[in-house]
N, C-alpha and C positions, 0 to 999 in steps of 0.2 A: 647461639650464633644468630645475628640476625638475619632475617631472609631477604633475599640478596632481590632486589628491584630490577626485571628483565627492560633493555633499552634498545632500538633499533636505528640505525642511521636512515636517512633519506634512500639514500643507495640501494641499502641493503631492502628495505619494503619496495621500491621499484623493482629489484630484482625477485623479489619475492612473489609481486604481483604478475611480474611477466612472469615467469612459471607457471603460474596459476593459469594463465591464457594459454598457455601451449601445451599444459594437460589437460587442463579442463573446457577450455572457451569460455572460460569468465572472464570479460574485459574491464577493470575497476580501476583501468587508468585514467579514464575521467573524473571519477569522485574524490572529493577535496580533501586535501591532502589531510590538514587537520586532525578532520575528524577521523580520517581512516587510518591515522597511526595511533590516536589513542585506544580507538578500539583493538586493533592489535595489539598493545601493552597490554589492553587487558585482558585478553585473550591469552596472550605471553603469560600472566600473572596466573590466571585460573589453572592451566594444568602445567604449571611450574615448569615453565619453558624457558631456561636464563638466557638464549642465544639465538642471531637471526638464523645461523646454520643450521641449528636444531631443529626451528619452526620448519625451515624450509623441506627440510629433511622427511621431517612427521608427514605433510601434508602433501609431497608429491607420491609418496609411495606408500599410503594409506587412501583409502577413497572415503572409508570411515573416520577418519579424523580432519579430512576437507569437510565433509556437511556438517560435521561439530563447527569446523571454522564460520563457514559460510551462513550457520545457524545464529554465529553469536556475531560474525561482525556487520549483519544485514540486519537494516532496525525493523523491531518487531513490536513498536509501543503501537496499539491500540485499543480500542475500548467502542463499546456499543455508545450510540448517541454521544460521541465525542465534541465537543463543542456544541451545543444544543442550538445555539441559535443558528447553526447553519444548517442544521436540519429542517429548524422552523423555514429560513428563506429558501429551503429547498421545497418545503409543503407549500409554500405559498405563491413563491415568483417562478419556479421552475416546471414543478410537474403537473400544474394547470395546464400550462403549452402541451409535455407531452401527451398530453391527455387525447391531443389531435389527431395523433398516428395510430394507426393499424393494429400496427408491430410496432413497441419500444424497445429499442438496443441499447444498452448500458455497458460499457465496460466501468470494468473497477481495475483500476492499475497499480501494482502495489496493493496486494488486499489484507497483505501478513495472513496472521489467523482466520479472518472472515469476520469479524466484529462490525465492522462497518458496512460491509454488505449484507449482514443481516438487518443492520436497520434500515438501510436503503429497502430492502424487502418488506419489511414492517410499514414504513412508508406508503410503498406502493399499492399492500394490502389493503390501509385503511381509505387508500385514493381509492381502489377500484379498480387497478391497473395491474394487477402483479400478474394477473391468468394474460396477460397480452403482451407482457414483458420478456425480452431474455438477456439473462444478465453474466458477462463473461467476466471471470475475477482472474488475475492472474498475477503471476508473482515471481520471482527470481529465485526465490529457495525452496523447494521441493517441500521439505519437513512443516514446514508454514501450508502450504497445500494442502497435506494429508491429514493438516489439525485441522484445516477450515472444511476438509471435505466431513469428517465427523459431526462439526460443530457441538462439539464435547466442551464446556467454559465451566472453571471455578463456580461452585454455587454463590459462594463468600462475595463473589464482586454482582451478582447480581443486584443484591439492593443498590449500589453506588449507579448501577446502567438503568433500573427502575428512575431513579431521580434526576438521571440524565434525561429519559424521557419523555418524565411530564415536566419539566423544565422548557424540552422542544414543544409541550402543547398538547399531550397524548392525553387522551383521555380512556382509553380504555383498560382493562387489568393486565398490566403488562406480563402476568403469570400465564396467562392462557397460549403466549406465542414459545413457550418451552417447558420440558416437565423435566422435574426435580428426580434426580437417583442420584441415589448416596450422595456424596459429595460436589455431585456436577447438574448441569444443567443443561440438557439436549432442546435444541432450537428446532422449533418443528418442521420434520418434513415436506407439511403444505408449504412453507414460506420457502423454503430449500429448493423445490421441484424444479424450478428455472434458472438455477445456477449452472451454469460448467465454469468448473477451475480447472486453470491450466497452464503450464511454465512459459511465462515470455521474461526477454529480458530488453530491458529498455535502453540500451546500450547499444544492443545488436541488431533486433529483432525488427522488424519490418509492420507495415498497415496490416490488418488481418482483416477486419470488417468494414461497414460503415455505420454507426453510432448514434444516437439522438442525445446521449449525453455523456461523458467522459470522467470519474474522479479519479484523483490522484493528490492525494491530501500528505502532504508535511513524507514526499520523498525524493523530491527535486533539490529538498535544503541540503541535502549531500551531494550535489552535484556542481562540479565547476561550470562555469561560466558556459563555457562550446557545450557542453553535454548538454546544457538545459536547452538551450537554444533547439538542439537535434530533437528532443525530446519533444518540446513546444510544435516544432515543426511535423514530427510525428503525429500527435493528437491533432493537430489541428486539418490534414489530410485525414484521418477517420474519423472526422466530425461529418455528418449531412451534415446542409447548408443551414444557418443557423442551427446549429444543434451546440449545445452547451457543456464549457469546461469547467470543474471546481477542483482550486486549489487548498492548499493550506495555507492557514492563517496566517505564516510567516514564509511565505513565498507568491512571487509576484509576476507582472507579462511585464510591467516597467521599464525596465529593460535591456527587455529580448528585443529580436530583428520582429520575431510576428505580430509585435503591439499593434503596427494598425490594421490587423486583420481580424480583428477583435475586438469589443462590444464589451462596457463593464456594465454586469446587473448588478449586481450586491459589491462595491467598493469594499466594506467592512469585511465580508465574508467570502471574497476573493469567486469568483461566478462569474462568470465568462460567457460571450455566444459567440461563434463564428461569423463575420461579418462580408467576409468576400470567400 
């Protein structure tokens, strides 16, 4: 017999998400519809869940079977040195400026795993900056938290973020920023020291500091229209004054209501500074 392809109505995942808010306070009624019923099919599909009542079912009266959910429909693609050249315009146009402060504040928003925050660390390292820096990662799914808090990575994809690297311009041995056991590869502790992760959600959640530079790379592109907006306006209140935003490549301030209170550095590579 063939295996029967789980299907959900509009309805039925609106109601699905509203539940979700009123056991849990995950609010995912801004995020675009699209993308967020395919991922639940597939989520449907992976542990053979043919029915919206079933799902519904699983996930308010398990708390272990919501962070499986929230595991798998919360995107977690990342990689060190992601896009290299916005790394490069980040060594180049950006954290020359922050060079000027005291104290650098960074948040990383949406950090998944920490892949990208430890290059931003790497960065900072070879700037000179990283002992004067503190950098707040934060993220909506717990389980993402407690892998970045490790920073335990595939040894396998190491070469692929070596090359990612000196593509960004790195010239030093990218081996010495983690050591090799067994099959993984631990990100060193030095580069680590000034991280706190910690769960926000950007939906809900409120200014918590004030920032010299803000990333949030390719997780606004699930967000409908009003949520980016809130979001925008969000960062943009824990920006200090000029202090700088970086998007994802496939997300823009174009627009949003806050365009003109913001400054394009890098057009190609999506770089922002607070302008009023």
């Amino acid at each position: 017999m063939a295996k029967q392809i789980p299907d959900i109505t509009n309805d039925e995942l609106e109601d699905i998400l509203c539940s979700i808010f009123d056991t849990y306070g995950y609010d995912f009624s801004a995020y675009a519809r699209a993308s967020m019923h395919r991922r639940v099919v597939k989520y449907m599909e992976d542990i053979n869940c043919s029915t919206a009542r079933d799902l519904k079912y699983q996930i308010i009266n398990s708390t272990e079977v919501f962070n499986y959910f929230l595991q798998r429909i919360t995107v977690n693609v990342t990689e060190m040195f992601r896009d290299p050249d916005f790394y490069k315009a980040m060594k180049e146009q950006v954290l020359p400026m922050l060079a000027s402060y005291p104290i650098i504040k960074i948040w990383h928003a949406g950090c998944s795993t920490g892949e990208e925050v430890f290059s931003m660390c790497i960065l900072l390292h070879e700037a000179n900056l990283l002992e004067r820096t503190r950098i707040y990662a934060t993220d909506i799914n717990p389980l993402n938290l407690e892998k970045a808090k490790h920073a335990i990575i595939p040894l396998d994809v190491m070469k692929e973020y070596t090359i990612n690297y000196f593509k960004m311009g790195g010239t030093n041995d990218f081996a010495n920023y983690y050591t090799a056991k067994y099959d993984n590869a631990i990100i060193s502790l030095d580069l680590r020291k000034n991280i706190l992760f910690s769960q926000h959600n950007l939906v809900t959640d409120e200014v918590f500091n004030e920032f010299q530079l803000i990333c949030c790379r390719n997780v606004m592109i699930y967000f409908n229209h009003q949520l980016q907006n809130r979001v925008i306006k969000l960062f943009h209140e824990s920006l200090s004054s000029f202090g700088y935003l970086a998007l994802g490549v496939k997300e823009s301030l174009l627009f949003s209501e806050m365009r003109p209170k913001f400054e394009v550095i890098n057009r190609n590579q999506k770089i922002f500074r607070r302008s009023i």
